[in-house]
C-alpha positions in Angstrom: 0.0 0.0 0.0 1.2 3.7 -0.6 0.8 6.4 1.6 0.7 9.7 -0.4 2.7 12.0 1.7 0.0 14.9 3.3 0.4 18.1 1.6 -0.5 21.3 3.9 -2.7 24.1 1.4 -0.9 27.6 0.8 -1.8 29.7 3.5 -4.3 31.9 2.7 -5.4 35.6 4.1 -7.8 35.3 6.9 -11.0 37.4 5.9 -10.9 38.0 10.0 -7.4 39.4 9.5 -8.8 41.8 6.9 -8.4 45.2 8.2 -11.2 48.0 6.6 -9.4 50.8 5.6 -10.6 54.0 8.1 -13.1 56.6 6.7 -11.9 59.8 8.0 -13.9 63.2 7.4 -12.1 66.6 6.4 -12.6 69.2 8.6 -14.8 71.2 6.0 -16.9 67.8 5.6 -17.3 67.5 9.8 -18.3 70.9 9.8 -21.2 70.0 7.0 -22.0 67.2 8.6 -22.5 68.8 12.2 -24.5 72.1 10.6 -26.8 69.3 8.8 -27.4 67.9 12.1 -28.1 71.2 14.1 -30.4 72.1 11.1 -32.7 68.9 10.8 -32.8 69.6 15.1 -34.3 72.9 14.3 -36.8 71.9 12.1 -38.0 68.6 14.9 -38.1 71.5 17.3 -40.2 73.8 15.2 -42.6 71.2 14.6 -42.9 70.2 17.7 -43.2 73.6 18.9 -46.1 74.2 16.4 -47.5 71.3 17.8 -47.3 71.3 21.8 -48.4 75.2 21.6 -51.9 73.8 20.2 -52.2 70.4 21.6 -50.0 70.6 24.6 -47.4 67.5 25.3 -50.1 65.0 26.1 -52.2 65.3 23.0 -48.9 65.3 21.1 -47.6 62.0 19.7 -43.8 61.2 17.9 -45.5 60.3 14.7 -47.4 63.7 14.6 -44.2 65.8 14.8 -42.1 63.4 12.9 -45.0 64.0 10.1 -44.9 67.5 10.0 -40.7 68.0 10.4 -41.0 65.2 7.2 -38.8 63.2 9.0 -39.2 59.3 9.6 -40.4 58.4 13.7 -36.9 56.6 13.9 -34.7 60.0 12.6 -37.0 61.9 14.8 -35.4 59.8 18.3 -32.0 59.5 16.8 -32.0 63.2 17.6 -34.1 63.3 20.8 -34.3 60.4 23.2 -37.7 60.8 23.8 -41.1 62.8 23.4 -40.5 64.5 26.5 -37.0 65.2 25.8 -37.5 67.0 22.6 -40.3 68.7 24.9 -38.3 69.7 27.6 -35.3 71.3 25.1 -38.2 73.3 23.2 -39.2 74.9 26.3 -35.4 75.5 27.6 -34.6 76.9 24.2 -37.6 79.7 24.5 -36.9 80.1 28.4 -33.6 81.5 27.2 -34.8 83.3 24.6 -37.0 85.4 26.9 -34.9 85.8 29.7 -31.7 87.1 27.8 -33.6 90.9 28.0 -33.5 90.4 31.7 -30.2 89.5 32.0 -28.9 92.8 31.1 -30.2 95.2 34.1 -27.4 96.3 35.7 -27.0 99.1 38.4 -24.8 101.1 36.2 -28.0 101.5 33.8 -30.3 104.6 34.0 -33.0 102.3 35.4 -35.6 104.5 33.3 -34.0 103.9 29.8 -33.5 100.0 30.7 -37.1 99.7 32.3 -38.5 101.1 28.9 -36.5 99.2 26.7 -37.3 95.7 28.7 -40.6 96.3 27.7 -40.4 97.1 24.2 -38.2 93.5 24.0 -40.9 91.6 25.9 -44.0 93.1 24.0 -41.4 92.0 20.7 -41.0 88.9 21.8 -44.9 88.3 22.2 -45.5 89.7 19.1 -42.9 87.6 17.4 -42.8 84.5 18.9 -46.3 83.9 20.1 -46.7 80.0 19.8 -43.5 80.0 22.5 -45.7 82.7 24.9 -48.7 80.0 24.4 -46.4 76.7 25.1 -44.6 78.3 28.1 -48.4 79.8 30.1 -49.6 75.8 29.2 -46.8 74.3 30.9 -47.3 77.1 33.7 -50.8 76.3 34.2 -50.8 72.5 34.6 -48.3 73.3 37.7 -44.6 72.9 34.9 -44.6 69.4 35.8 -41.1 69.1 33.4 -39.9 72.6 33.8 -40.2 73.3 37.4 -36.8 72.6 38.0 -35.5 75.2 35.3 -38.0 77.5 37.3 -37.1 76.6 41.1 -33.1 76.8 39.9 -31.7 79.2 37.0 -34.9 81.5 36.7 -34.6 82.0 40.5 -31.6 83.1 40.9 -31.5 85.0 37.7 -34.4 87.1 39.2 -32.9 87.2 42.8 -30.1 89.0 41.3 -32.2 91.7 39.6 -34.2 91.9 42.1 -31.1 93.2 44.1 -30.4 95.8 41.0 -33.1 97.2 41.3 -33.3 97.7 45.2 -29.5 99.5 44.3 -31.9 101.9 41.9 -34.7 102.4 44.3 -32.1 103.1 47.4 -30.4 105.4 44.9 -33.9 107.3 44.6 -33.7 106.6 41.2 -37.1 104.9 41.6 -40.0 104.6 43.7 -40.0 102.4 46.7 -42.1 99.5 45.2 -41.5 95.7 44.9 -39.1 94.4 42.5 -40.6 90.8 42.4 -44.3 92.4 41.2 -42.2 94.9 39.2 -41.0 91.8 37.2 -44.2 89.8 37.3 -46.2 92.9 35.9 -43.9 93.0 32.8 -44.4 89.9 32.2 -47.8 89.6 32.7 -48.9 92.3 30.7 -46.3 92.2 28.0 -47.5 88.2 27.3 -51.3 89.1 27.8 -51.1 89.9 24.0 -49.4 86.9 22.8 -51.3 84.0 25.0 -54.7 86.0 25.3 -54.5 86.7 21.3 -58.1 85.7 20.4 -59.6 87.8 23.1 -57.6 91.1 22.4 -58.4 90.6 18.8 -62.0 89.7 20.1 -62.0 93.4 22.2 -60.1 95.7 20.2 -60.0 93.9 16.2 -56.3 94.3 16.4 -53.1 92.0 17.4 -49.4 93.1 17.8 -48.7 92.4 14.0 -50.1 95.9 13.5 -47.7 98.2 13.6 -50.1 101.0 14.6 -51.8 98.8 17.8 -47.9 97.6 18.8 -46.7 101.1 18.9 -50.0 102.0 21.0 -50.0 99.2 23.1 -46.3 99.8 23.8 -46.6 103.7 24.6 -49.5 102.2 26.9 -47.4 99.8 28.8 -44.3 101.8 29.3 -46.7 104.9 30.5 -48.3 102.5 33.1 -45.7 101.0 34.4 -43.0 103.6 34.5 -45.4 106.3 35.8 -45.7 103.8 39.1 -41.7 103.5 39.3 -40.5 106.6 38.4 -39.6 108.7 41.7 -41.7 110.6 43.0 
């Protein structure tokens, strides 16, 4: 009997050893790719902001805002975890907006000139940005079940430190003795009456903010009323 000697095969590559070659990214194709990103964000967040201003968070669903950002449900949580996330950052995002005027008193200002142009910003905001005035009072009035922590922390302090500019001004007798807190609260109160209460100022007077005649009114109105109360007397 013959035994054919045993040949051993060629070695052969290994598909495991097989190394994929690295994609890398210029820097000018990064920068593309991370403006894309921030874009398609802004457009989830307008929808949804559309959306939760008229339905609220709880008549809201994914598919609805996925819909109208024409985005696919499973794009839509690639860029937010959840429903509530995406809620939660449109409401930070317009909590910033609005409080960015605010920021800005400081005791070096002639409390006059920054009182009057605080309310011209505020009454622009509501004109401008009306669905965010809406969202924000709806959160407010169901208790801000996912923003009271944003309220109870920054906003607080924010205001506590205004609140101590303008007792500087009123010690100063540069205005009258009143109360900084309601100071703050009437601005804001009256300045987003015209944005959340819309229908029934249109209902009352046939007019909304987008006309430039009532704005400049209703501003000359405001900043007469509330800076004849603080002005010294």
């Amino acid at each position: 009997m013959t035994i054919t000697p045993h040949r051993s095969k060629p070695a052969t590559k290994s598909k495991i050893n097989k190394q994929k070659p690295i994609r890398t990214f210029s820097a000018s194709a990064l920068k593309r790719r991370s403006k894309a990103k921030e874009s398609k964000r802004k457009v989830i967040m307008h929808a949804a902001l559309d959306l939760f201003s008229r339905s609220g968070v709880h008549g809201t669903s994914v598919e609805q805002v996925a819909a109208l950002a024409e985005v696919s449900k499973t794009n839509l949580l690639y860029y937010f975890n959840s429903k509530e996330q995406l809620y939660i950052e449109v409401l930070q995002q317009l909590l910033d907006v609005w409080l960015l005027p605010l920021q800005g008193f400081s005791v070096e200002q002639d409390p006059i000139v920054a009182i009057t142009d605080y309310i011209r910003v505020k009454l622009e905001l509501s004109r401008d940005n009306p669905a965010e005035s809406r969202l924000f009072c709806m959160e407010i009035i169901q208790g801000a079940p996912l923003l009271l922590k944003e309220l109870e922390s920054p906003l607080k302090n924010l205001v506590e430190s205004k609140v101590e500019v303008i007792n500087s001004w009123i010690t100063e007798g540069k205005l009258a003795p009143i109360d900084p807190y309601h100071l703050i609260f009437t601005i804001w109160a009256t300045t987003q009456h015209y944005a959340d209460f819309r229908v029934q100022v249109e209902a009352v007077s046939g007019k909304n903010l987008n006309d430039p005649e009532f704005f400049a009114q209703t501003l000359h109105n405001i900043q007469n009323i509330v800076l004849n109360g603080v002005s010294p007397r």
